[in-house]
Every structure is written in C-alpha cells, then in structure tokens.
C-alpha positions as CSV (number, residue, x, y, z in Angstrom):
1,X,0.0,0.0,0.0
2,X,1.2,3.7,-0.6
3,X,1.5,5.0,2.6
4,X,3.7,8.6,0.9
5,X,2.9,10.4,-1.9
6,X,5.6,12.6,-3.2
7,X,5.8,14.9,-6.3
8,X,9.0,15.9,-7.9
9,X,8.9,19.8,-9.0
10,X,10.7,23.2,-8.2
11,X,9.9,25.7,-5.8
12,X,8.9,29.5,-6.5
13,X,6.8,30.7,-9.0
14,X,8.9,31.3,-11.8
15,X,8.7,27.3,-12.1
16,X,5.1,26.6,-11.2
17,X,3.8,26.1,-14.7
18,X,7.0,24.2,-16.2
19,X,6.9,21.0,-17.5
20,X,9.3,19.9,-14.6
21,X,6.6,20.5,-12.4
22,X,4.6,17.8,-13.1
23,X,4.6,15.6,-9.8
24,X,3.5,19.0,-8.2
25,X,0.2,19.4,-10.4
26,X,-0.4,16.0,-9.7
27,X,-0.4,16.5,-5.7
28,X,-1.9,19.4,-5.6
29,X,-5.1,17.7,-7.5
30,X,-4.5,14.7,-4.6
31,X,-5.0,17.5,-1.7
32,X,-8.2,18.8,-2.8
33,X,-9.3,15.1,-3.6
34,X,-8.2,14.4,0.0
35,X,-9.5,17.4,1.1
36,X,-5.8,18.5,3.2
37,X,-4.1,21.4,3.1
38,X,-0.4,21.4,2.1
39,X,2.0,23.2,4.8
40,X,6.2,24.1,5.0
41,X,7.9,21.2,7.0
42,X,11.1,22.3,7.8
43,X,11.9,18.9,9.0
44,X,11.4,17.3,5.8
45,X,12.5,20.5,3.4
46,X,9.0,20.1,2.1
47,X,5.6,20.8,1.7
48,X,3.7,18.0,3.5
49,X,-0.1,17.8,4.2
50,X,-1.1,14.2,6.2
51,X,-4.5,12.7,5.6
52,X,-6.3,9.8,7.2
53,X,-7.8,7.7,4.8
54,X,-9.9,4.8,6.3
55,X,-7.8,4.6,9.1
56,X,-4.5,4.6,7.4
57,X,-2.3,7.6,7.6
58,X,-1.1,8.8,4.1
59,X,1.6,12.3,3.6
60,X,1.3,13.8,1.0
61,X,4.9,15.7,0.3
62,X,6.0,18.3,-2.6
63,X,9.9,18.3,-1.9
64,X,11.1,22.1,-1.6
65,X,15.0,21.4,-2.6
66,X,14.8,22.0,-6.0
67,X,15.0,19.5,-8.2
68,X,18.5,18.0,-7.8
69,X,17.7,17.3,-3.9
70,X,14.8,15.5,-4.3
71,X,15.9,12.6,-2.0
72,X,16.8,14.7,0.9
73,X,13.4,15.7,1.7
74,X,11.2,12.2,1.0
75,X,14.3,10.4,2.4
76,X,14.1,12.3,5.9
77,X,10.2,11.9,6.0
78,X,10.6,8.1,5.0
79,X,13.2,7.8,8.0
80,X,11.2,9.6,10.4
81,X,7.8,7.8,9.7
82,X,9.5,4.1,9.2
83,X,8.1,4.1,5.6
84,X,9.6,1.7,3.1
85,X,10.7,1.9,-0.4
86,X,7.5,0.0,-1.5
87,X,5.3,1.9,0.3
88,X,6.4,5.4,-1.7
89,X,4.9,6.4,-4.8
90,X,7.1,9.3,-7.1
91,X,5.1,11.7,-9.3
92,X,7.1,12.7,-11.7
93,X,7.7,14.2,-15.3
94,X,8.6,12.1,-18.2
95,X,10.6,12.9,-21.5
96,X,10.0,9.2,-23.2
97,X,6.3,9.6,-23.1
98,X,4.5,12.4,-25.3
99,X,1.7,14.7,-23.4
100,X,-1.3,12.6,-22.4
101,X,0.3,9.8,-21.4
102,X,0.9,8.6,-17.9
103,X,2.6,5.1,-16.4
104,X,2.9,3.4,-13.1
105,X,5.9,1.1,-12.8
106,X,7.9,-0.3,-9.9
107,X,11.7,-0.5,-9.0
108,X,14.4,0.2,-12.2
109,X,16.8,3.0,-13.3
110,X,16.0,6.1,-12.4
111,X,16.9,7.2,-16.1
112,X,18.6,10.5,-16.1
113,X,15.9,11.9,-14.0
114,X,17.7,13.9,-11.4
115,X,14.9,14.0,-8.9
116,X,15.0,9.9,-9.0
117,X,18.8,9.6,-9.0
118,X,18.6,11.6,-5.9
119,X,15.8,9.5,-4.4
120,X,17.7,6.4,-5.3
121,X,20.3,7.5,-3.2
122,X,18.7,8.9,-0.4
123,X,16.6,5.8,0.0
124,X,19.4,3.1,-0.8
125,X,16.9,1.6,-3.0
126,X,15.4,1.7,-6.7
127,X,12.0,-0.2,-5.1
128,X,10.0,2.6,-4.9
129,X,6.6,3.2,-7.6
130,X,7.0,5.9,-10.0
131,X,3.9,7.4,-11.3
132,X,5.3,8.9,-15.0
133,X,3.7,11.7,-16.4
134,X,4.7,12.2,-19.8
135,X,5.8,16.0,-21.2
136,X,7.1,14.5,-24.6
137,X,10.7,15.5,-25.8
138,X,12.1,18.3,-27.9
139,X,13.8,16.0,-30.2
140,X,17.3,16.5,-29.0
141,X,19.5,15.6,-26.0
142,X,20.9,19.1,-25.7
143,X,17.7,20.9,-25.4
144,X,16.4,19.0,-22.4
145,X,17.2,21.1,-19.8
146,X,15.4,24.2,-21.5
147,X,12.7,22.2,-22.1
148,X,11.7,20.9,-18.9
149,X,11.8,25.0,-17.5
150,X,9.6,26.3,-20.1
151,X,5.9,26.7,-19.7
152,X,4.2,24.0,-22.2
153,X,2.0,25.1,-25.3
154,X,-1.7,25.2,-24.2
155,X,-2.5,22.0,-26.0
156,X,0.1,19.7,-25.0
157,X,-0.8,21.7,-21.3
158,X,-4.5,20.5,-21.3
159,X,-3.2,17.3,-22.3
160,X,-1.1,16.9,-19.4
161,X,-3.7,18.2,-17.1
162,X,-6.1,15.7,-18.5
163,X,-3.1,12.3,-18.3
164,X,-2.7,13.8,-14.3
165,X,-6.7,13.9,-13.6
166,X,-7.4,10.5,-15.3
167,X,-4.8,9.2,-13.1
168,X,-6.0,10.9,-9.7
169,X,-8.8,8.4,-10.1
170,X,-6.4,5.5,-8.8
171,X,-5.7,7.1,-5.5
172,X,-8.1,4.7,-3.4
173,X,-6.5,1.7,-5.2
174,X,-2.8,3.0,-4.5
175,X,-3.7,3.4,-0.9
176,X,-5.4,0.1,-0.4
177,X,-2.5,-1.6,-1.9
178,X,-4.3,-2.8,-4.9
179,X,-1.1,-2.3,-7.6
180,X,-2.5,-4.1,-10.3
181,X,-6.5,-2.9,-10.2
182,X,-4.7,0.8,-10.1
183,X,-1.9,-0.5,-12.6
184,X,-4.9,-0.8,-15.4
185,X,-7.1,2.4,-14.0
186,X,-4.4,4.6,-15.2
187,X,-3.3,2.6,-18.2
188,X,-7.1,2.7,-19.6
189,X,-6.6,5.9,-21.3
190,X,-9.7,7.7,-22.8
191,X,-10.2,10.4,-25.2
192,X,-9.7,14.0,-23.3
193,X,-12.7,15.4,-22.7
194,X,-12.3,19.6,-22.7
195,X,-12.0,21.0,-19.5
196,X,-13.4,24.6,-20.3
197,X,-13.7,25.9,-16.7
198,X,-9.8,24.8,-16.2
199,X,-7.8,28.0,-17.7
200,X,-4.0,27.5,-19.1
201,X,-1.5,29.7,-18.3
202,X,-0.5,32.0,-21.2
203,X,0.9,29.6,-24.2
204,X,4.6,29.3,-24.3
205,X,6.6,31.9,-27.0
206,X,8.5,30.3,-29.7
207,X,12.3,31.0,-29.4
208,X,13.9,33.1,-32.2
C-alpha cells in the first residue's frame, strides 16, 4: 500500500507552470481530492499535508529542494515515519512519453531523471513506484534542460492536465495496496474530454 505520496517539481513561481513541475500538479489535484491542506515542513525540506484515509495515515509531500535534492526531503520523511521503499509512490515528469500519457511502474533506473537519481540514493533503493507523467521530448538531448523550464503550449498543457486527472482516479487503489487494479485504472486511457472551466497559463513563446 502507498502509505507517501511525493511529487517531484521546483519551488517558487517562476517554475510553477513548467513541465518539470509535473509531480507537483499531480499532488496538488491529490490535496483537494483528500481534502488536506499542504503546509512548510522544515523537517522534511518540504511541503507535506497528512491525511487519514480509512484509518491509514497517508503524507502527501512536494519536496522544496529543487530538483537536484529530491531525495533529501522524501528520504528524511521516510526515516522519520519508518516508511519503506514500496510503500512510496514518485510523481514525476517524463521525456519518453509524449503529453497525455501517464505510467505506473515499480523499481528500475532512475533514467537521467535527477529527482529519481537523488531518491535512489537517499533511500538506498530503486524499489519505490513511480507514477510517469509524460511532457514528450524536444527532439534532442541538448535541449532537455530548456525544455523541462519552459511553460508547455496550451495543447500539449491540457493534455497533461487531462493524463494527471485520469490518473488521480487511482488514489483509493494505491492506498489500499491494490497495484494491479490501479496499474490498469491509469493505463485505460480515454479520449480527453475539454475542460473549459480549467484556464491554461498564457501559451509558451517560440524561441527566435
């Protein structure tokens, strides 16, 4: 069972519509479903809100390191609470999968991802589920880091939105345990339905 729910972003709001903010849209849409309020932790280097969800305790945590440091914050909560690998679920943005798409794996390489490699490290283990949120790739190795800062285009932004609320419907299975009922809940994709009453931040400009 997921027993800590952690999304991988940066803080301040010069990041909070980039793609590399992902795992954070994805929390925040878990905190009004869980009806918590996310609050600092110093502690933890975090934002952290805690819910009780028929009788199980669940955090919810949006690491405020920056990227890079990931692992510092979930690792100190996961101490302090006695949480294990298995029991942690990672939010996070993916360049292999194109806007739209979202995965749920256990366990394996953390990729390149510099959020997971720090994770990996802080928690001495690769066993941990990662929730993949795909932001598609620009095409090129070298233009990855720009691409991750910069705001997405208003359709590949709905489609995000849409991959992170389709998922959010697997929360009850994650935190019951039930991997494999949640495993197909987010894999059944659907055709987005529009969202008009959810506004996009102003679209991306093209670089010269």
């Amino acid at each position: 069972m997921i027993k800590l729910f952690v999304g991988l972003g940066n803080p301040g709001p010069e990041y909070e519509d980039t793609r590399h903010n992902a795992g954070f849209w994805w929390i925040d849409g878990l905190a009004r479903e869980l009806k918590v309020q996310l609050n600092p932790e110093r502690s933890y280097w975090g934002l952290m809100a805690r819910a009780n969800v028929q009788g199980q305790t669940v955090w919810l945590l949006q690491p405020q390191t920056f990227m890079n440091l990931s692992g510092k914050s979930v690792g100190a909560l996961a101490r302090f609470f006695k949480i294990q690998p298995e029991e942690i679920l990672v939010v996070h943005d993916e360049l292999d999968f194109t806007p739209g798409i979202v995965k749920l794996k256990k366990g394996g390489s953390h990729g390149g991802h510099n959020g997971l490699r720090d994770i990996h490290a802080q928690l001495g283990s690769d066993q941990y589920w990662r929730l993949r949120v795909g932001i598609g790739h620009p095409g090129h190795k070298g233009e990855v880091s720009s691409w991750v800062l910069k705001k997405p285009p208003q359709d590949q932004w709905h489609l995000i939105h849409d991959s992170i609320d389709h998922s959010l419907k697997s929360w009850p299975q994650l935190v019951a345990g039930d991997m494999d009922k949640a495993t197909l809940q987010i894999h059944t994709t659907k055709a987005p339905r529009p969202k008009p009453e959810r506004k996009a931040p102003p679209a991306a400009t093209a670089e010269s």
